[in-house]
C-alpha positions, 0 to 999 in steps of 0.5 A: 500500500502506497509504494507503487507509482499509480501510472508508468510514466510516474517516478518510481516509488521506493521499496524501503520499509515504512518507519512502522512494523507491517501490520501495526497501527503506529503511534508516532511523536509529532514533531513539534519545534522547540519541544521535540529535540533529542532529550525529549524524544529520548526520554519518550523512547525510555518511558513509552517507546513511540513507534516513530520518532520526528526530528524537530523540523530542520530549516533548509538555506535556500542560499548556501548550497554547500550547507543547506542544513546546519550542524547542528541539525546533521548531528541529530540526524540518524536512520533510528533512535535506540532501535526506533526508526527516526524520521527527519522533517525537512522545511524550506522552499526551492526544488533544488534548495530542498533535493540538496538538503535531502541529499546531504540529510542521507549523506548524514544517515537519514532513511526516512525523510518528510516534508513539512508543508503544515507549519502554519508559520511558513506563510510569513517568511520571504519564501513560502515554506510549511502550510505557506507552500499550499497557498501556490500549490502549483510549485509543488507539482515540481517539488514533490518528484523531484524529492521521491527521485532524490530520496532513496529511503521513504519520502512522506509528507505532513500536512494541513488539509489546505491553505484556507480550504478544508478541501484543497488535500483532495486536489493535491492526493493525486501528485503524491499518489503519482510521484510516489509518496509513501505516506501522508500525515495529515492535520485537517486544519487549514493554514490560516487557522493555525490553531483556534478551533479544532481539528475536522477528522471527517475531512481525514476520513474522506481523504482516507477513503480517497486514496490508497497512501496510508494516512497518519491523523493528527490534531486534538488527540488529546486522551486514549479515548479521542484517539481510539474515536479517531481510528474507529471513525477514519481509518486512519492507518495510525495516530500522530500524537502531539501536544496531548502527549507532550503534556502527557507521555503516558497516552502513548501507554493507555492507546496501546492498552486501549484504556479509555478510564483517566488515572486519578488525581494521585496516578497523574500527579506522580507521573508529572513530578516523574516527568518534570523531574526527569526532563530537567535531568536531561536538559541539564546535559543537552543545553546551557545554563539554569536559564536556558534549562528553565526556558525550555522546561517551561515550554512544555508547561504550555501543552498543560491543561488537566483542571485539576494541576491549574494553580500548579502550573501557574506555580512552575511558570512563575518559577525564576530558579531551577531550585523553585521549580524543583520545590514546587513539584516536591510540594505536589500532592 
């Protein structure tokens, strides 16, 4: 399924494995920048081991061709993360800023490789990039081959179901069937939504209906039981779990399990001391200084927002030290 050229005048499809087990339904880590570097995928691959893990997404230079992704960024680059397959989310614009930035991303160890084009960010630059790539869709039908030809692992694609139109992914279903695409990611907001209202799982089963390319859903999998109604209700061949998990790894847990009963109060309060702690453990070794450490806790804070940890969360936001932050979740009960 979705790794055969629909016409045999298409490119050709590869036939690399799909970062996901055959027969398996896969929960997969979203990318989400500034949240899901590598301390934060490796503290997810300890506790709960997602079937798929996503880089954050990588800028491409649309200038310097000899260094189209940064270093740092080709240091986080690998086929897999503790035996977890590793996908590297490219975003950026210009066919061939993008198939040099593909080549080098293999180059680094990339396997399995992504386009971003749901960033609803991407309208706002000089050249659009992300979501902003669907307001002139016909670019795409340039940029799409040229990357299957340049990818020799698997080539995928997350995206919004359109620029300001639910309806646009329809359209576009056939290049990435034609080109050869192994599999869609599909956030059923617009670009121009961003975030407000909420995520159209119907346009996600109708676009799973109108295409043989697996399709991940994302957006507003907030519980094991929102995400068990979208699989049951679209057809989805797996789940994308973004903020819900940030601000809880263990839905991961309760999917596979098929728990759709929350844990108490005192269930879910040990799990986030374990967890708080536990990341500032690891972000203490990947970034620099109390400040930075602190920063970048407090952007998971922001994915927060189970009623009963309210005035906690107003406690670690307010937090100024390390020490602070740490004494309040000594203090939860």
């Amino acid at each position: 399924m979705g790794n055969e050229a629909s016409s045999p005048a298409a490119p050709a499809a590869t036939n690399a494995r799909l970062p996901w087990q055959p027969g398996q339904i896969p929960l997969m880590l979203a990318p989400m920048q500034g949240l899901t570097n590598r301390a934060m995928r490796a503290l997810f691959i300890n506790w709960v081991r997602p079937d798929t893990v996503f880089t954050e997404f990588m800028r491409v230079n649309p200038v310097a061709a000899r260094k189209r992704l940064s270093a740092g960024d080709l240091q986080e680059i690998a086929p897999d993360e503790e035996g977890i397959p590793l996908v590297v989310q490219l975003i950026g614009h210009g066919r061939e800023a993008l198939v040099t930035a593909a080549q080098a991303a293999q180059a680094a160890g990339a396997v399995h490789l992504n386009l971003n084009l749901g960033c609803p960010y991407g309208r706002m630059t000089t050249g659009l990039t992300g979501g902003g790539m669907l307001r002139c869709p016909e670019i795409l039908a340039e940029i799409i081959p040229a990357l299957r030809h340049a990818v020799s692992g698997t080539f995928s694609v997350k995206l919004r179901a359109g620029y300001d139109d639910h309806h646009q992914v329809f359209s576009l279903l056939s290049l990435f069937e034609a080109a050869g695409v192994d599999f869609l990611v599909l956030h059923p907001r617009t670009v121009v939504q961003e975030y407000a209202g909420w995520a159209d799982h119907a346009v996600t089963a109708d676009v799973v209906r109108q295409t043989r390319l697996p399709v991940i859903a994302n957006g507003d999998i907030r519980s094991a039981a929102d995400g068990m109604r979208v699989l049951r209700e679209t057809g989805a061949a797996g789940l994308m779990l973004g903020r819900g998990a940030i601000a809880d790894p263990l839905l991961f847990q309760r999917l596979r399990n098929q728990t759709t009963a929350a844990p108490d109060r005192q269930e879910r309060a040990v799990a986030l001391q374990r967890y708080l702690r536990d990341l500032l453990a690891r972000y203490r070794e990947l970034f620099c200084g109390e400040t930075q450490v602190l920063s970048k806790v407090k952007g998971v804070l922001a994915t927060m927002d189970d009623p009963a940890f309210v005035q906690v969360v107003k406690q670690l936001r307010k937090a100024r030290t390390v020490q602070a932050f740490t004494a309040v979740l000594d203090d939860l009960e």
